[in-house]
C-alpha positions in Angstrom: 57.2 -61.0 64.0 60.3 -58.9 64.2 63.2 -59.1 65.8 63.4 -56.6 68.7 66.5 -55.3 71.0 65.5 -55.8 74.1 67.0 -53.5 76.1 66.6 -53.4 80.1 66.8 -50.3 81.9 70.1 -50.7 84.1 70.4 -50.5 87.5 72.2 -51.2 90.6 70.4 -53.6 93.3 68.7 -56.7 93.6 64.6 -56.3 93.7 65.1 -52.4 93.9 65.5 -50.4 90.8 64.7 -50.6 87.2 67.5 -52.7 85.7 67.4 -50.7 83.1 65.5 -53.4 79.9 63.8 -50.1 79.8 63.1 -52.1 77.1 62.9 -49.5 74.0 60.7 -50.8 71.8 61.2 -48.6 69.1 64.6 -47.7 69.2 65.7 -50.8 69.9 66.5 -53.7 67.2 66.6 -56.6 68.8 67.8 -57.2 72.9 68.3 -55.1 76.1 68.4 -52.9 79.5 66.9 -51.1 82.8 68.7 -49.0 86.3 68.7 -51.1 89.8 67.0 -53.9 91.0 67.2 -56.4 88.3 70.6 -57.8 89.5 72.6 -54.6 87.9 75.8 -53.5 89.5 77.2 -50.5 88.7 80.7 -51.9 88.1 81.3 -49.7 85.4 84.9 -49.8 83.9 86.5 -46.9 81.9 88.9 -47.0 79.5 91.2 -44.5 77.6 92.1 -43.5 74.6 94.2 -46.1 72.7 97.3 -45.8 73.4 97.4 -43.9 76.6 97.0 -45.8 79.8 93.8 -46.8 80.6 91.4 -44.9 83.1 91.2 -46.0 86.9 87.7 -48.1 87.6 84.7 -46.6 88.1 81.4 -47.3 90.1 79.4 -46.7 87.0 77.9 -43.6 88.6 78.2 -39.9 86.5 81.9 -39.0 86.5 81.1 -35.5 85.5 79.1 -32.9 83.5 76.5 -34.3 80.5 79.9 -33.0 78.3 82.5 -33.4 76.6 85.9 -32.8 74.9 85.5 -30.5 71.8 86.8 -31.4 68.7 90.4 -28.7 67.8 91.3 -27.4 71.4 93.8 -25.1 69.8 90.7 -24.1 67.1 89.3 -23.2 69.8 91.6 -20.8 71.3 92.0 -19.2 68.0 88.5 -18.8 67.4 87.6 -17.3 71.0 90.7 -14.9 70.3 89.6 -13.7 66.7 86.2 -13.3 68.1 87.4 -11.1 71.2 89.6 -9.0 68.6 86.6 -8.9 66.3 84.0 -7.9 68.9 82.0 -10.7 67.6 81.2 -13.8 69.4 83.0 -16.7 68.5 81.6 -19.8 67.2 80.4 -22.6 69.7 81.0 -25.9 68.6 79.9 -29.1 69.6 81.4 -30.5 73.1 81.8 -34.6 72.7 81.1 -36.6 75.6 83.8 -38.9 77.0 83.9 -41.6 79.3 85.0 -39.1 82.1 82.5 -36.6 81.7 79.6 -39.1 80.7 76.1 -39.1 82.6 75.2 -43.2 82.4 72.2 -42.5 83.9 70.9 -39.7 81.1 72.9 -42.0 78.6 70.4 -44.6 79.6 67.3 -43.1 79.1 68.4 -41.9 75.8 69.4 -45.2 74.4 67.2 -47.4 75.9 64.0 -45.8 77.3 60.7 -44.7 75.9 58.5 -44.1 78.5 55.6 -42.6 76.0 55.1 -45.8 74.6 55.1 -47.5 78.0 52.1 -45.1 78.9 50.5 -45.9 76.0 50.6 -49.2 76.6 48.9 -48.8 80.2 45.9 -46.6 78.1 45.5 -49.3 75.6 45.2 -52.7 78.3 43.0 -50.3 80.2 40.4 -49.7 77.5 40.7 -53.1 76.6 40.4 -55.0 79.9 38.9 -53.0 81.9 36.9 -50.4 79.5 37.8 -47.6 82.0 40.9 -45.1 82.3 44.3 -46.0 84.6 44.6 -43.7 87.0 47.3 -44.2 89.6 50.3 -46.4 89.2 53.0 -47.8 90.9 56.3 -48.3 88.6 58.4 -51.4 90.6 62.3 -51.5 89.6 61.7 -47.8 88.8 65.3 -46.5 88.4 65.1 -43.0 87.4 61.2 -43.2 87.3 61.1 -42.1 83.7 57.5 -44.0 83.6 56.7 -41.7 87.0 57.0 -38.8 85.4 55.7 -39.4 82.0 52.8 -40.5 83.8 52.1 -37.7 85.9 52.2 -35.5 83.0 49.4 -36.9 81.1 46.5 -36.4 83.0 45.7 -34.0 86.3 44.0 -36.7 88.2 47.3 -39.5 87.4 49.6 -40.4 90.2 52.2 -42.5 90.1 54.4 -44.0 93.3 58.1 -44.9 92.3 60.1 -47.9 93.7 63.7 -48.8 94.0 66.6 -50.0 96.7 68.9 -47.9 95.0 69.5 -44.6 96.5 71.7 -43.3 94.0 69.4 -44.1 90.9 66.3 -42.7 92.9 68.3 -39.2 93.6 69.0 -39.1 89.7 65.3 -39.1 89.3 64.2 -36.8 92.0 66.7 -33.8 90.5 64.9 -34.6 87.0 61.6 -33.9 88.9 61.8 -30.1 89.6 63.4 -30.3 86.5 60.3 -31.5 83.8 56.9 -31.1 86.4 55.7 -28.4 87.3 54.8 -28.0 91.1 51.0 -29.5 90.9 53.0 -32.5 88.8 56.0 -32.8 91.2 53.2 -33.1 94.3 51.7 -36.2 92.1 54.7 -38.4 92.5 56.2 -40.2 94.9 59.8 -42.3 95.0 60.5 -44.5 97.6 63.1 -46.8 98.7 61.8 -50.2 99.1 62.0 -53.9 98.3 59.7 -54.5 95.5 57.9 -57.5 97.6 57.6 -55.2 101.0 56.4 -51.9 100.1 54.1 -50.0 101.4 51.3 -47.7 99.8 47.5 -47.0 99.1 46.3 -49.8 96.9 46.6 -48.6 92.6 44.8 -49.3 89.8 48.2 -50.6 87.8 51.6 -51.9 89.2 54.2 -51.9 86.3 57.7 -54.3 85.9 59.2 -53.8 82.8 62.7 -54.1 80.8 62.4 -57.4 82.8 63.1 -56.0 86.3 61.6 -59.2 87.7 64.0 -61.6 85.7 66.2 -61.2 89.1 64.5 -63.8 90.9 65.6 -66.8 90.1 63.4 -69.3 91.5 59.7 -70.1 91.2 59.4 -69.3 94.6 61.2 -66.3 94.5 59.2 -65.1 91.3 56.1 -66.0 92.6 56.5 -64.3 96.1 57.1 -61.4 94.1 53.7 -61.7 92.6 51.4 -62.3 95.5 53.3 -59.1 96.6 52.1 -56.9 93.7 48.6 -58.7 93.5 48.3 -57.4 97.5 49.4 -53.7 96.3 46.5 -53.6 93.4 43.3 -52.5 93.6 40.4 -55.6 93.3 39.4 -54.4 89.5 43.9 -53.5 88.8 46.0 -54.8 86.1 49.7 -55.9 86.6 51.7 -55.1 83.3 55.0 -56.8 83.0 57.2 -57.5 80.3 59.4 -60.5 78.8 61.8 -61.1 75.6 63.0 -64.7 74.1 63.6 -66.4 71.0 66.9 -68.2 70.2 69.1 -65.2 70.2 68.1 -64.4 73.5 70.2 -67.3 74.9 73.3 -66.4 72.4 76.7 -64.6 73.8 77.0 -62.5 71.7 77.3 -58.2 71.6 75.1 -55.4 69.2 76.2 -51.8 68.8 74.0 -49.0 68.3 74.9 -45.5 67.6 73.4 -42.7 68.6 74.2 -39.1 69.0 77.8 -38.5 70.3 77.7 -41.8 71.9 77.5 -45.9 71.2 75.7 -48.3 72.9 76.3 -51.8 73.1 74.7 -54.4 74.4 76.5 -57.7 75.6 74.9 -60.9 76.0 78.1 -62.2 77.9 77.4 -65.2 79.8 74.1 -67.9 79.6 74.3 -71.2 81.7 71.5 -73.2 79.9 71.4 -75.6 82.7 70.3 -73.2 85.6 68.7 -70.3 82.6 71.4 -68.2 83.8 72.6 -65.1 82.4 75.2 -62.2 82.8 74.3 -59.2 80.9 76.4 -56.1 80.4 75.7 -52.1 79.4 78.4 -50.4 77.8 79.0 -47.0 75.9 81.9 -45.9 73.7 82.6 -41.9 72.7 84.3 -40.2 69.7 87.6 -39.5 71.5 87.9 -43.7 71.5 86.9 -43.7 75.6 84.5 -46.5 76.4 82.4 -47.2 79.8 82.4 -50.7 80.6 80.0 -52.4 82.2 77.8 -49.5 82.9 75.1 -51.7 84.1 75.3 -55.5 84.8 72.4 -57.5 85.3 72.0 -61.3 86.4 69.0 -62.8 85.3 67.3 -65.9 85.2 65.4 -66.2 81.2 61.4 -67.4 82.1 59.9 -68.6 79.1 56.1 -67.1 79.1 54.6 -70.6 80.2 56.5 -70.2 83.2 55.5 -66.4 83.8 51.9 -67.1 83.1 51.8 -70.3 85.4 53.5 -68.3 88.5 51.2 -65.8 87.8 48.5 -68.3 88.0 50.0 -70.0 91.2 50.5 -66.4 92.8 46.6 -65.8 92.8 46.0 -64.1 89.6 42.9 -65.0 87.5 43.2 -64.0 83.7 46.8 -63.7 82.5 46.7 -62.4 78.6 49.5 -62.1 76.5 50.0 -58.8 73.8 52.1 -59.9 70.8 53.5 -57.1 68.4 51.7 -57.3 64.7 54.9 -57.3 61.7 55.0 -55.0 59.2 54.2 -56.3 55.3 57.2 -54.5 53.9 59.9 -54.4 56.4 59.1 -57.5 58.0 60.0 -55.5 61.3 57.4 -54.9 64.3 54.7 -52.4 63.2 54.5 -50.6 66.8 51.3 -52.4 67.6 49.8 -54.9 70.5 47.0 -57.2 70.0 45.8 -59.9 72.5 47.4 -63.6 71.2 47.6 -66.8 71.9 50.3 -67.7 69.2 53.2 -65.8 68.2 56.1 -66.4 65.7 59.1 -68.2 66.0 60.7 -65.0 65.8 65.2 -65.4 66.5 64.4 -62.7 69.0 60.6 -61.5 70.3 59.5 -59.0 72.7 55.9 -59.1 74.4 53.6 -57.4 77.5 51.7 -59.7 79.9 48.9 -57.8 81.5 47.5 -59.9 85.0 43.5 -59.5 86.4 44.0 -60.4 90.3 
């Protein structure tokens, strides 16, 4: 088994939004991040260049346009005016982002989300537990409903409800919408503001919690409140999907750095109380120009082994609880990108898995 980054989706509020885990399987290494209800506050700090005086402290939320500080202002200039005297356009070049002019929300779903494998996933425990096609969904801790909308793409007959507290994250996803569906799409999805465990809707064949939204209860009773909750919202033949990540690192401080495009992202394993399971997670991103958002999402979470998930889900009502375990790949010795039903996995120093419920 490889080791995986598990990365949550961030978000803002407790049992609202996706804390953004969005777990990215495959662009993640080994631990990570979702966008509001898994105990994530946007707290977000931002700091300046080095050497100047550090930026004031920020909600978290989108300082500015998805852009940034070119590289040579003066080059610039120079270029634009050779261009004007030339007739000829000048050459555009390529607009850094910054800490100030940073979307977290779009930086988010680039590091951290991959809602085609997510949809995948759904297909796959559908033909294999239920031999039929998933049809409607309901996405808990949905964030910016990435999942939503990747869903209602697919097919014409998918539709897919959205749930969050967070109003902010949730308008952040409704501007994508007109943005990515087209009209019949747009009139297949719904977002709604809601406590996971008191929503209200027409029964679906799947409810979805991934990137470990549900890790924000902290007690059994909690947890398994939550559970009874979902098994009420699914349909008598539905699957609940839900993810979970161990292994030894899990319950290490440490940080990882990942670069990407114009932007780093870092995950920090900052706090762990192994008396209570405790822990304090942090989302940051650092820029060219040396400007770094702290603490663009924070989530508290309470680490359930998968005995513990399996027997709440047992206590909560459900009937079959099976668990999908990544295969390795020979060579690399890294996950090879696909699920198979287990009942052992490896000792890996950091694991990812699904869980997929019968009520």
């Amino acid at each position: 088994m490889s080791t995986l980054t598990v990365t949550p989706r961030g978000k803002d509020r407790t049992t609202g939004g996706r804390g953004d885990g969005r777990k990215d399987r495959k662009k993640a290494d080994r631990k990570g991040g979702k966008d509001a209800a898994r105990g994530v506050k946007a707290v977000a700090e931002i700091e300046g260049k080095p050497g100047r005086k550090s930026g004031s402290r920020g909600s978290g939320r989108s300082e500015g346009r998805f852009e940034g500080k070119p590289a040579g202002k003066s080059a610039k200039k120079s270029d634009a005016k050779a261009g004007r005297r030339s007739g000829t356009k000048a050459k555009s070049r390529k607009r850094w982002l910054t800490a100030r002019t940073c979307d977290r929300h779009a930086l988010y779903e680039q590091s951290v989300q991959e809602p085609e494998a997510e949809c995948d996933l759904i297909d796959q425990a559908w033909r294999e537990q239920r031999g039929r096609a998933c049809r409607s969904i309901r996405e808990d801790f949905c964030g910016t409903a990435a999942v939503c909308r990747e869903w209602v793409k697919r097919e014409e007959d998918h539709t897919a409800l959205g749930v969050d507290l967070d109003t902010e994250v949730l308008g952040w996803g409704r501007a994508r919408i007109p943005e990515q569906l087209t009209a019949a799409q747009a009139k297949r999805i719904d977002l709604v503001q809601s406590d996971v465990r008191t929503v209200r809707g027409p029964k679906v064949d799947s409810v979805l919690a991934m990137n470990f939204s549900y890790y924000i209860f902290q007690t059994r009773e909690e947890l398994r409140n939550y559970f009874r909750a979902v098994r009420r919202g699914l349909k008598p033949d539905g699957l609940f999907l839900l993810d979970a990540y161990g292994g030894s690192e899990s319950f290490a401080e440490m940080e990882e750095d990942r670069d990407f495009d114009g932007f780093t992202y870092t995950w920090d394993q900052h706090r762990f109380n192994p008396i209570t399971g405790r822990a304090v997670n942090y989302i940051h991103f650092s820029f060219p120009d040396g400007t770094k958002l702290r603490r663009a999402f924070e989530y508290t979470w309470r680490l359930w082994t998968l005995p513990e998930i399996r027997e709440i889900l047992a206590e909560a009502g459900f009937s079959d609880v099976v668990v999908y375990w990544e295969g390795t790949d020979r060579k690399s010795g890294e996950g090879n990108g696909k699920w198979k039903v287990s009942a052992e996995g490896d000792a890996a120093a950091a694991w990812v898995a699904y869980l997929v419920a019968k009520p």
